[in-house]
Each structure stands twice: as structure tokens, then as C-alpha cells.
C-alpha positions as CSV (number, residue, x, y, z in Angstrom):
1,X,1.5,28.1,25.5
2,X,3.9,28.8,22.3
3,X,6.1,26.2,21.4
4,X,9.8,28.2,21.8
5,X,11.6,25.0,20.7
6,X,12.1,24.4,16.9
7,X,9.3,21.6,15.3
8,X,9.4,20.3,12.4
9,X,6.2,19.5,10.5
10,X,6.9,16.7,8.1
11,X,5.1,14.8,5.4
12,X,3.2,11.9,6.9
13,X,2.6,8.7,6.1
14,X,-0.3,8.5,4.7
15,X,0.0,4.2,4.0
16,X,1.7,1.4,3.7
17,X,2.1,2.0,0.2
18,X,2.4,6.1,-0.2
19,X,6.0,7.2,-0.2
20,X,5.5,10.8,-1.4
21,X,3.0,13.3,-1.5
22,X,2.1,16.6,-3.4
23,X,1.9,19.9,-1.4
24,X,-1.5,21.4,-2.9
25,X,-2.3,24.7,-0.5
26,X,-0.8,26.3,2.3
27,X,-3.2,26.9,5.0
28,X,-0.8,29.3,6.8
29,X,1.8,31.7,5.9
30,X,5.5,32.1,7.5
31,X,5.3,34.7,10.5
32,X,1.5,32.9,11.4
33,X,0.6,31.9,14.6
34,X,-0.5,28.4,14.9
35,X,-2.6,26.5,17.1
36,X,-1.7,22.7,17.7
37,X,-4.1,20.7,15.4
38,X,-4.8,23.2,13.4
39,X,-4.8,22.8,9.9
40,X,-1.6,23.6,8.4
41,X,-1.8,23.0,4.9
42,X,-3.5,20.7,2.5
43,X,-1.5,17.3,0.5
44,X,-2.6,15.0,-2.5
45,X,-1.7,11.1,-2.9
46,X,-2.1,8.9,-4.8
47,X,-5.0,7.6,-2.3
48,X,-5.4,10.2,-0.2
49,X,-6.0,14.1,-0.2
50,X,-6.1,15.2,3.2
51,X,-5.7,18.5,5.6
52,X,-2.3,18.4,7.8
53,X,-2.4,19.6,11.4
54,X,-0.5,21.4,13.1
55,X,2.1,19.5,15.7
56,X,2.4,22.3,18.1
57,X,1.1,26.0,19.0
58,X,3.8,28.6,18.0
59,X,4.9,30.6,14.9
60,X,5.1,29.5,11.4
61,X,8.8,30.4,11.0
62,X,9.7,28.8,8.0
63,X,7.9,27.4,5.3
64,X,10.4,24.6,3.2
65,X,8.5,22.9,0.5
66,X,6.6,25.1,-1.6
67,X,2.9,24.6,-3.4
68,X,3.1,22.2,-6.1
69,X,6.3,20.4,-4.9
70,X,6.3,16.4,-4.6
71,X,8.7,15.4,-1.4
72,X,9.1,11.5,0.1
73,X,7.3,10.7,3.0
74,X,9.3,12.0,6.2
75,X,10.4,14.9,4.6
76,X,10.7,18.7,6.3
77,X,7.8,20.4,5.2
78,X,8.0,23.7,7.5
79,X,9.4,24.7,11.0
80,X,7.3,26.0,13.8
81,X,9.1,28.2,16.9
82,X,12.9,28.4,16.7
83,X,14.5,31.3,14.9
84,X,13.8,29.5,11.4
85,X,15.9,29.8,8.7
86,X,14.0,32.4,6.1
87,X,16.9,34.9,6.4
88,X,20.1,34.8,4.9
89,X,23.5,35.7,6.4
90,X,25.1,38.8,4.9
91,X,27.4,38.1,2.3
92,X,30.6,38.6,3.2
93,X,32.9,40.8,0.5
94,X,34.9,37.9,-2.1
95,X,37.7,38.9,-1.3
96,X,37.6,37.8,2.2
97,X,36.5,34.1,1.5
98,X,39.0,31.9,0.7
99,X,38.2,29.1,-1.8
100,X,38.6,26.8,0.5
101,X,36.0,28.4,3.2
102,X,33.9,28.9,-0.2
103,X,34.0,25.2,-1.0
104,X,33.2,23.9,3.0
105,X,30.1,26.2,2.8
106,X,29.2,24.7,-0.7
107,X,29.3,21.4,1.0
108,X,27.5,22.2,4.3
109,X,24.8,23.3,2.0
110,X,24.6,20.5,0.5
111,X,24.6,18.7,3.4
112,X,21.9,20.2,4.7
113,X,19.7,19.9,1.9
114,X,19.5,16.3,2.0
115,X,18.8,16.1,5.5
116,X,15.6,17.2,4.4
117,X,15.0,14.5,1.9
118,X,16.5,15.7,-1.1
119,X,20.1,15.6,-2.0
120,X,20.9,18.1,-4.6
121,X,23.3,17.9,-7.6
122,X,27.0,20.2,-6.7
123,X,26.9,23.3,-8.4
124,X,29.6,25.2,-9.1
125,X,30.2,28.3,-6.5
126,X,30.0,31.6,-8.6
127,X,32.6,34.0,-7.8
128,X,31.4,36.5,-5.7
129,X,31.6,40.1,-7.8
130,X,34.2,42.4,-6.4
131,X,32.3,45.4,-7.4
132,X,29.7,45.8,-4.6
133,X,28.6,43.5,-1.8
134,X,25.0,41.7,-2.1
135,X,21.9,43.7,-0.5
136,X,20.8,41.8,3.2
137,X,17.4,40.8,3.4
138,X,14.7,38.3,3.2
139,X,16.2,37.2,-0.1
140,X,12.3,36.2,-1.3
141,X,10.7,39.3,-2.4
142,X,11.3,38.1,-6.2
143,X,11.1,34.5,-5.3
144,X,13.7,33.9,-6.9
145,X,16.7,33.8,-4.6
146,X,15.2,30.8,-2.5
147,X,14.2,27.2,-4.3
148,X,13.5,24.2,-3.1
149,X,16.3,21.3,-3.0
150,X,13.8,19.5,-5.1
151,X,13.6,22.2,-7.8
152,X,17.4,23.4,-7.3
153,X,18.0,19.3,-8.2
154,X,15.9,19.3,-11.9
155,X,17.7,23.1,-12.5
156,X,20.9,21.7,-12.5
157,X,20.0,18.8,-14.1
158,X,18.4,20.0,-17.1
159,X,21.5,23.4,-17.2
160,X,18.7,25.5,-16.0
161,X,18.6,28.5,-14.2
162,X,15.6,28.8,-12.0
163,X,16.0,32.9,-12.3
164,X,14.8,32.4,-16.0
165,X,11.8,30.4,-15.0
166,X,8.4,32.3,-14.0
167,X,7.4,31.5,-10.6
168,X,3.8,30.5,-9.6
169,X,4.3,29.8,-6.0
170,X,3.6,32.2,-3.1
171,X,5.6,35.6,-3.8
172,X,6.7,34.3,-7.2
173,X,8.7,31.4,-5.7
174,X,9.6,28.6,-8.3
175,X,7.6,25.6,-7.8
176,X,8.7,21.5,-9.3
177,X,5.7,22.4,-11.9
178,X,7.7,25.8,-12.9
179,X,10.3,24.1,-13.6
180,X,9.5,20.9,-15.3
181,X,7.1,22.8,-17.4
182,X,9.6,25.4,-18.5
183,X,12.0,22.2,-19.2
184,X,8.8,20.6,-21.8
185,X,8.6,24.3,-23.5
186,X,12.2,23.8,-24.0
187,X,14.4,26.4,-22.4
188,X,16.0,28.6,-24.3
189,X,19.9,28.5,-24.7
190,X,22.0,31.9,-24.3
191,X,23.3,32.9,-27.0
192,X,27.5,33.4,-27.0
193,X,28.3,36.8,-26.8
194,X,30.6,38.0,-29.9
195,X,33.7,39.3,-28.9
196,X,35.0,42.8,-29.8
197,X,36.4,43.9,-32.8
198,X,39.5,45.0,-32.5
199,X,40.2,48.6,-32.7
200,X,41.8,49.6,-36.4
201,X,41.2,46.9,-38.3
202,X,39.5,46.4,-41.2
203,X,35.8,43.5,-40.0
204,X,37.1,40.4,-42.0
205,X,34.5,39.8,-45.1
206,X,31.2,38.1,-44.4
207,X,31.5,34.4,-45.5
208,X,28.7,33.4,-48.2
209,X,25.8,31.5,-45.7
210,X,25.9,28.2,-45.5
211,X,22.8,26.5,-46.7
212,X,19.7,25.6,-44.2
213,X,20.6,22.6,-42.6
214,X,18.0,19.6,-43.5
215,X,15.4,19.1,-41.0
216,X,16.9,16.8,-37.5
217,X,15.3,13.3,-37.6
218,X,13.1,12.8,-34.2
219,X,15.1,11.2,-32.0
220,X,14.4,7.6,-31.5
221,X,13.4,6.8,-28.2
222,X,15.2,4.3,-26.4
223,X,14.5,0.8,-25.8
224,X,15.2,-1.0,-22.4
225,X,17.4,-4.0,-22.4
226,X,15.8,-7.0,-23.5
227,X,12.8,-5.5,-25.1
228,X,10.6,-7.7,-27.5
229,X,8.7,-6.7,-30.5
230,X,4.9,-6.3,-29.1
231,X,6.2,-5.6,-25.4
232,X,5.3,-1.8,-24.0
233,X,6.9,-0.4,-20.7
234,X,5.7,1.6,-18.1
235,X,6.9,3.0,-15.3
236,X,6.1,1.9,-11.4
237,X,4.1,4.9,-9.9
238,X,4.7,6.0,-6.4
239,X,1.8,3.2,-5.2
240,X,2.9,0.4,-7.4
241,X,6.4,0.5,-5.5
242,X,4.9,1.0,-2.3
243,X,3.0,-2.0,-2.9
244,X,5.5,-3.8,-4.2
245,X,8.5,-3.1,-0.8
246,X,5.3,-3.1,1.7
247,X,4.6,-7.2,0.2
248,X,8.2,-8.0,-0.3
249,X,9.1,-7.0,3.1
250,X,6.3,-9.2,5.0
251,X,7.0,-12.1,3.0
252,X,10.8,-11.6,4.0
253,X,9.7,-10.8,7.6
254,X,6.7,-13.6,8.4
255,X,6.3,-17.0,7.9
256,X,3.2,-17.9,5.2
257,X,1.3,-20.9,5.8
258,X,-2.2,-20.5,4.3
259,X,-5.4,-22.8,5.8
260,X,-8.7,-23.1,3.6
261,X,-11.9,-24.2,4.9
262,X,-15.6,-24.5,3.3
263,X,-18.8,-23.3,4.9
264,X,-22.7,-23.6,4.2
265,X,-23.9,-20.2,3.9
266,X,-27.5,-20.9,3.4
267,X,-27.9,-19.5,7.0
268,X,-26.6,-16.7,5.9
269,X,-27.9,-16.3,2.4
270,X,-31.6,-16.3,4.0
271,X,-30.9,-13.3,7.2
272,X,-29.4,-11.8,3.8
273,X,-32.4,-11.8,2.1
274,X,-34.8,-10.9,4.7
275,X,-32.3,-7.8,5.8
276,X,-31.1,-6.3,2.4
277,X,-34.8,-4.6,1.5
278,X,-34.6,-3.6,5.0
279,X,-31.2,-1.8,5.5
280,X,-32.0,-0.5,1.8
281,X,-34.8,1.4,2.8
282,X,-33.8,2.7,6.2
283,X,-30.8,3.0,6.0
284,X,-29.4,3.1,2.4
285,X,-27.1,0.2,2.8
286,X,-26.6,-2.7,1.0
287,X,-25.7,-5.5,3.5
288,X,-22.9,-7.5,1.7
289,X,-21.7,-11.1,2.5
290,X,-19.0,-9.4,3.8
291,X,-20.4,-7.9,6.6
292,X,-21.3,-11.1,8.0
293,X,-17.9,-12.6,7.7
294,X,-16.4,-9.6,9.2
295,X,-19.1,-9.7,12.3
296,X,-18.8,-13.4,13.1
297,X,-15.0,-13.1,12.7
298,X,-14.5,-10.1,15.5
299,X,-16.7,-12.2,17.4
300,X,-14.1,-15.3,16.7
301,X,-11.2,-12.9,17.5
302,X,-12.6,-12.7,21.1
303,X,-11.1,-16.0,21.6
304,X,-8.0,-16.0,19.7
305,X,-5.8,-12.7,20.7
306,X,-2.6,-14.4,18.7
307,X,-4.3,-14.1,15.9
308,X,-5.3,-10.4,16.3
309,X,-1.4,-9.8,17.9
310,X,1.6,-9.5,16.5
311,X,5.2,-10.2,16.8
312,X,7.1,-6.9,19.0
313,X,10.8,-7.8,19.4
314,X,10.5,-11.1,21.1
315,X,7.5,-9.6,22.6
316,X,3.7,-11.0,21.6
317,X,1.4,-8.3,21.8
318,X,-2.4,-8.9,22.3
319,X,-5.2,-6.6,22.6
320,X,-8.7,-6.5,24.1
321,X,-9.9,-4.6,21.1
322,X,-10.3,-5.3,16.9
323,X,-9.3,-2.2,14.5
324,X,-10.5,-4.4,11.1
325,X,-8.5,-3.5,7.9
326,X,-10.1,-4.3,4.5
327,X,-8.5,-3.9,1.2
328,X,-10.4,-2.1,-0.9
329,X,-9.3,-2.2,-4.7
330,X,-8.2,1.5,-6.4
331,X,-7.2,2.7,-10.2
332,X,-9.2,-0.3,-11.7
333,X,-7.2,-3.4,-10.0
334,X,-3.5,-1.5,-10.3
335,X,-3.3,0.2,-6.9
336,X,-5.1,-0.9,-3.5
337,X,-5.3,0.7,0.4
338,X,-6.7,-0.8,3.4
339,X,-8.9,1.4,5.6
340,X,-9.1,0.6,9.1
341,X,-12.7,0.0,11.0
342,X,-11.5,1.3,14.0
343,X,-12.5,-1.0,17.4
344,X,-15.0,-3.2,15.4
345,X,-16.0,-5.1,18.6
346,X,-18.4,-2.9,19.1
347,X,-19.9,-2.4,16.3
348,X,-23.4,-4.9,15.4
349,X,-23.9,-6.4,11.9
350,X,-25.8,-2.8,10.6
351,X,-22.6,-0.8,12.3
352,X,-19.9,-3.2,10.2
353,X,-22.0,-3.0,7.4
354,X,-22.1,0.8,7.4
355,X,-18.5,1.3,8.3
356,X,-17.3,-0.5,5.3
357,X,-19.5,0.9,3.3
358,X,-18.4,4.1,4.8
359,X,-14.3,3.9,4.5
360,X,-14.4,2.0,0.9
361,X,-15.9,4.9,-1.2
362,X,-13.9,7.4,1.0
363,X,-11.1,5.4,0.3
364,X,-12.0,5.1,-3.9
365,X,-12.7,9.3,-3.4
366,X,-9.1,10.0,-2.0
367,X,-11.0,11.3,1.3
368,X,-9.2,9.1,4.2
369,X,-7.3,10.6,6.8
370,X,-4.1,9.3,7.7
371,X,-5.7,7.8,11.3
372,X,-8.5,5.8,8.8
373,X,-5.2,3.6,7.5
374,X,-3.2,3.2,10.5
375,X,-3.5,0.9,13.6
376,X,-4.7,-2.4,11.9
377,X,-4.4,-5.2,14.1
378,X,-6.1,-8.1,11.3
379,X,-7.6,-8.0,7.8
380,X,-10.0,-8.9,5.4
381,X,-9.5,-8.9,1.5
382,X,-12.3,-10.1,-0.6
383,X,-11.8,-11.2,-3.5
384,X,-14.4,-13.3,-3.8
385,X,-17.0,-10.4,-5.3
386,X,-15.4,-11.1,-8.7
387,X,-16.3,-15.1,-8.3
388,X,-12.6,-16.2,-7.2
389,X,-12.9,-19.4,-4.9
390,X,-9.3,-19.7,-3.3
391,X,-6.1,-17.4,-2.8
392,X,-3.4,-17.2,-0.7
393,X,-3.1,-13.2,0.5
394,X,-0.1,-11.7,1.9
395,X,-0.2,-10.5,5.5
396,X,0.2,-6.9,6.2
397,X,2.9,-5.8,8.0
398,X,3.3,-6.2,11.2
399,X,-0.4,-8.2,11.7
400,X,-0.2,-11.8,12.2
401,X,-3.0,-12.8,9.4
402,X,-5.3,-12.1,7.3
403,X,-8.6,-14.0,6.1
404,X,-9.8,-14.4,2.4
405,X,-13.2,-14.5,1.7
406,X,-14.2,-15.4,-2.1
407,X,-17.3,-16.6,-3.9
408,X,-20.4,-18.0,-3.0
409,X,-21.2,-20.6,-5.2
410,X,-24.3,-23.2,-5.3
411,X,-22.6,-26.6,-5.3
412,X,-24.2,-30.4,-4.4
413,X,-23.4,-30.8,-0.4
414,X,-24.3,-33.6,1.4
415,X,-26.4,-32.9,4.3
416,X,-28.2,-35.5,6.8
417,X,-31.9,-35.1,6.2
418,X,-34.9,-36.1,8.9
419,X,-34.5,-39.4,8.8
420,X,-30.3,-39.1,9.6
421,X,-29.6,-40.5,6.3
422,X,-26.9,-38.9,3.8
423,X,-28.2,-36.9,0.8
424,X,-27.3,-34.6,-1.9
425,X,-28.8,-31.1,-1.6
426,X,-27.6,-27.8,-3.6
427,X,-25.9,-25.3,-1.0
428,X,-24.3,-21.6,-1.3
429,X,-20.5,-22.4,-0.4
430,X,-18.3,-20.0,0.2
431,X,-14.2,-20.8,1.0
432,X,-12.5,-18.6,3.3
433,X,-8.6,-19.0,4.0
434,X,-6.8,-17.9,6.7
435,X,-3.0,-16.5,6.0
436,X,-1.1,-16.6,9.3
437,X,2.4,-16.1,10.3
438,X,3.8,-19.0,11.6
439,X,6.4,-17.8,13.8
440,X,3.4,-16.7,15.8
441,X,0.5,-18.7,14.9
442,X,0.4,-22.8,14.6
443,X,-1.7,-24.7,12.2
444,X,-3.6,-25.9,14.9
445,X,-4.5,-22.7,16.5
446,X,-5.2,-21.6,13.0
447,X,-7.5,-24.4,12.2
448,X,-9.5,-24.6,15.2
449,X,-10.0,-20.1,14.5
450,X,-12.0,-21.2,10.8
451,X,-13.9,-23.8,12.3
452,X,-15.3,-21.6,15.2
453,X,-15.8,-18.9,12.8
454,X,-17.4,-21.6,10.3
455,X,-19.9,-22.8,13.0
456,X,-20.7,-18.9,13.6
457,X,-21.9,-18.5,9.8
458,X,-23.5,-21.9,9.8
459,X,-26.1,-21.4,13.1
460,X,-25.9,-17.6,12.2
461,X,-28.7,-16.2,15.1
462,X,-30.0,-12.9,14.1
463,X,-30.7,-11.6,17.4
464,X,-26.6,-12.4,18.8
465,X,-25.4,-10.4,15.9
């Protein structure tokens, strides 16, 4: 059944710290009939390039944000059923439209431009000529009567007119490339027209030319305040600040309290070492460390559903299930996102240790789906694969903790040997901290979770897991 009701498809969020996202191919065209869930068009991240789906079955009436164009997340991409918006009202003769009915038009315009994401700069409203109203239609056949708020914002910016620039988007619409790489070439400035001579007079003589002016100095480029000799500036990408509001917001919103705690891994080391050949062979995976700390820990969770909650209001919400986020690192160490291993209770050591296999390199190839990072409930950041031993990690938003695992390292550890007596024996240690917020979770509730989960590494039984 069509969809008779407007819909707008919007630009999804595609992570915690994505706020825009590149339009890269329409799928469909406006006047298409679409099928809900079918793909729409195609968007690039920074982390993810994806497919979009359709929200609803009806017609593609209106297509907003062209190929090429970069919009925040939330943003109208297109319209599906309604009447849509692709054709404009006749123009009605100048004469007829005050300038104050001219102006509120302006301004509605306006208006309604940013409540698609994108407020555009005032222009100045043209008067209408007098000579011969203008033509009804689609307005599109050149593509140059219709531009996006985002590329109407850098015209007027810059003092460009988009009708100069050469469209590349679908039926020669200007795209936010078109523009910004017409604005690089350096657009070119009309030239004043002379006026008349007037009729009967002698032209006044031609003054001798002045000589070629000297060559313009390049323009030194600006400084920011403060700036020391040695110091280079760069600007925040679209991750970086995503990043940067995602942490600053859950250290604004949770309480941090961070709990360490040390456990033998030889239990572990040796299953390791027995499996890895194994999985390698049959199944092409290399069984990490991590796997087992992830396994024994959704098997921990079982027992501790604060700890997988979160805080809802002044609601606690528990679950019977574990969707296990890891951080995985992108952009060599200046960018990260964390995948989601969705209901990881049921998943064995080899189905952990395939799934994060799995949902790191798609992450590190820009291949998630927006479902692979949403719906988190706890997570895992390790840190420890480049020999770190401690760290205190930031919870994400709105999970109640998070668990650090870091560096296995052979240390003396004193164990009681055959006879009960104290000695010193070489053992792989590993720390693992636990980050919880403490408006939810106590210290005691968080201690007693590491040393259940310590016990589970430390007897590790290979046919539980």
C-alpha cells in the first residue's frame, strides 16, 4: 500500500561520533516508485559508507540534497508521497508584488531552508523584470534554477552566482563540489560595463597607460591567536568533534569511578595456545586474548544486569540480553567507532572470536551499517594490544560501564605450591578496570563484578566456554 502522507527520508546517524555525511549516488530518481526498505541512495562517512532504505512504499516526489553535497545528521534528504515540492509557483507579474509581500516571501524562504538543516545567507530579492513574466515549469531542466541551501549558502558567500558554475549533478544541477571547485579556480569577476558616449561630442583623448603594476605579494596567511613559533594547526574533522561532544557529554552526564583488578592468565594463555593453530586452520581466525575476556564477561553480565543497564529518566533499565560494543581504533589512533556484537550471550568463545574479527575490519573498511553501531548496552576497549597496563576509559553514552583490558605481562606472583607454602613463580598478568557510573553502580557491586569475572579467567574450563 503507497504511502499518501508526506515522509521524509533524512540522513541517519550513522554513530556516536558522525555528524554529517556525504550524498555519493542516488539509487532512485524523483517520480520513482519505492518500496519500504528499499535502497534509496548510497552515503560516505568518515566511518561508514553505507546504502539507505527506503522508510515507506510510495513515490519519490522530491529529491533535496543533491550528489556530492555534505548535510548534518538529521537533515531532509528527499520526500516520499505528499505533493512534494519540485514545482514552482507561477510568478506573479512585479508589478503586482509589493515590496513588502516580496520581502515576507524572502523570509519564509529562508525559513524554510533552515528547517532542513541549513540556514542560508539573505540575498537580496531581484526586481522582477517588467518586460515579460517568467515561463511555469519544472524550473530544473538546466539545473540551474534549483540549488541546494547548502550550495545557495557558499554562492553567496564567496559573491557567486551558481548560474555561472557548470553543474555535475543529475540534469546539470550544481552540486557543494561545483561550487567550491569553481571558488579554488577562482571565479571570474564581471567586468563594468562602460557607459555610452554621449551623442556629439568629441571621445576625450586616451590617457598615456599607466605602467604594469609590480607583481601582488602572496598573501600571508593568518595566524591564530596565541600561536608559537614551531606550533602547526589543524582543523577538528567531522569525527574528531564528534568524539570530542560524545566524551564531554558522558562525563557531564555520569558519575566516573574507575576499579582495577589483576588476574593470572596462565589458564588462559595455555587454552590459547592449544586453540590458536586450531581456529587458524579451520577457521581462519586468530583467537585473541580478547575473546576470552569478552566471553567470561557476558557470562559475568548474567549476574549483574546494572551493570549492562542504564539510567532512563529515573527509570533503571535491565535486559535479559548483551549487545557487546568494542572500540576499535581508525585513521591511525585519530578517529575511533565502536561496532556492536549484537546479543553476544549466545554466542561461544569461536562465535565472539569471529564476530570481532568480523565488525573490526568492517569497521577499519567503512562497511558498517548503521544497525552494527547502535544498541550497545556495555563495552570493551582494549588498549592493552599496544602493552598499556592501566587506563581509566570513558563510558559511552547512555551505558553504565565499560571494561579495560590491557597488557599481558610475565611478572613474579606468588602462588601456594604442593606443599601450601608461599612461593615466587613468573605469571602472565593482565589488569582489567572497570569504569562504571556511579549514580547507578556502587563500588561494591563493581568490585564483586571483576572478581567473578577474575575467577572465570583463572579456572577457565574449555568445555563451559
Amino acid at each position: 500500500m503507497s504511502t499518501e502522507t508526506a515522509v521524509d527520508v533524512v540522513m541517519p546517524q550513522m554513530g556516536v561520533s558522525v555528524s554529517e555525511g556525504t550524498i555519493t549516488k542516488w539509487l532512485k530518481s524523483e517520480g520513482d516508485q519505492v518500496e519500504a526498505d528499499e535502497p534509496l541512495l548510497e552515503i560516505s562517512t568518515d566511518k561508514v559508507d553505507t546504502e539507505v532504505p527506503s522508510p515507506a512504499t510510495g513515490t519519490l516526489t522530491q529529491i533535496v540534497v543533491q550528489e556530492g553535497e555534505t548535510v548534518e545528521v538529521g537533515a531532509k534528504l528527499a520526500q516520499i508521497g505528499g505533493t512534494g515540492s519540485a514545482e514552482p509557483a507561477e510568478a506573479a507579474p512585479a508589478e503586482e508584488a509589493p515590496a513588502s509581500a516580496t520581502a515576507q516571501a524572502a523570509a519564509e524562504s529562508a525559513a524554510a531552508s533552515g528547517a532542513e538543516g541549513e540556514t542560508p545567507a539573505p540575498e537580496p530579492v531581484a526586481e522582477a523584470p517588467s518586460a515579460a513574466p517568467a515561463p511555469a515549469g519544472d524550473g530544473a531542466a538546466d539545473g540551474k534554477s534549483f540549488v541546494s541551501p547548502v550550495v545557495a549558502r557558499i554562492a553567496s558567500e564567496h559573491g557567486v552566482d551558481p548560474a555561472q558554475v557548470q553543474g555535475t549533478g543529475r540534469g546539470g544541477r550544481v552540486t557543494k563540489k561545483d561550487i567550491l571547485g569553481f571558488i579554488e579556480q577562482g571565479a571570474p569577476a564581471a567586468a563594468p560595463e562602460a557607459p555610452p558616449t554621449p551623442p556629439e561630442r568629441e571621445p576625450a583623448p586616451t590617457p598615456p597607460a599607466p605602467p604594469p603594476p609590480a607583481p601582488a605579494a602572496e598573501p600571508a596567511v593568518p595566524q591564530p591567536v596565541g600561536a608559537a613559533e614551531g606550533e602547526q594547526f589543524e582543523p577538528m574533522n567531522a569525527m574528531r568533534r564528534g568524539i570530542a561532544e560524545h566524551m564531554r557529554r558522558s562525563l557531564d552526564t555520569a558519575a566516573h569511578v574507575t576499579s582495577a583488578i589483576e588476574v593470572d592468565m596462565s589458564k588462559v594463555v595455555a587454552i590459547r595456545k592449544k586453540l590458536k593453530p586450531e581456529y587458524q586452520k579451520a577457521y581462519g581466525i586468530n583467537v585473541t586474548y580478547l575473546a576470552f575476556v569478552a566471553r567470561a564477561t557476558v557470562e559475568t553480565l548474567r549476574d549483574y544486569p546494572w551493570i549492562n543497564g542504564e539510567i532512563r529518566g529515573e527509570q533503571i533499565v535491565t535486559r535479559n540480553y548483551v549487545n557487546l560494543g568494542f572500540a576499535v581504533e581508525l585513521a591511525d589512533g585519530k578517529g575511533l567507532i565502536v561496532p556492536v556484537l549484537k546479543h553476544a550471550e549466545g554466542l561461544n568463545l569461536l562465535g565472539i572470536a569471529r564476530g570481532v574479527v568480523d565488525i573490526a575490519q568492517r569497521a577499519r573498511d567503512k562497511k558498517l551499517s548503521p544497525d552494527d553501531v547502535q544498541g550497545g548496552t556495555f563495552t570493551i576497549t582494549n588498549p592493552g594490544g599496544y602493552g598499556t597496563f592501566h587506563g581509566t576509559p570513558v563510558i559511552s553514552q547512555p551505558q553504565a560501564a565499560i571494561l579495560g583490558t590491557y597488557a599481558v605481562v610475565k611478572r613474579p606472583w606468588v602462588i601456594e605450591d604442593d606443599r601450601g607454602e608461599d612461593v615466587i613463580a613468573i605469571r602472565p598478568i593482565m589488569n582489567l578496570t572497570l569504569t562504571y557510573d556511579h549514580r547507578l553502580v556502587d563500588g561494591a557491586l563493581a568490585g564483586r563484578f571483576l572478581r567473578d569475572l577474575r575467577e572465570k579467567l583463572q579456572t577457565w574450563d574449555e568445555s563451559a566456554y
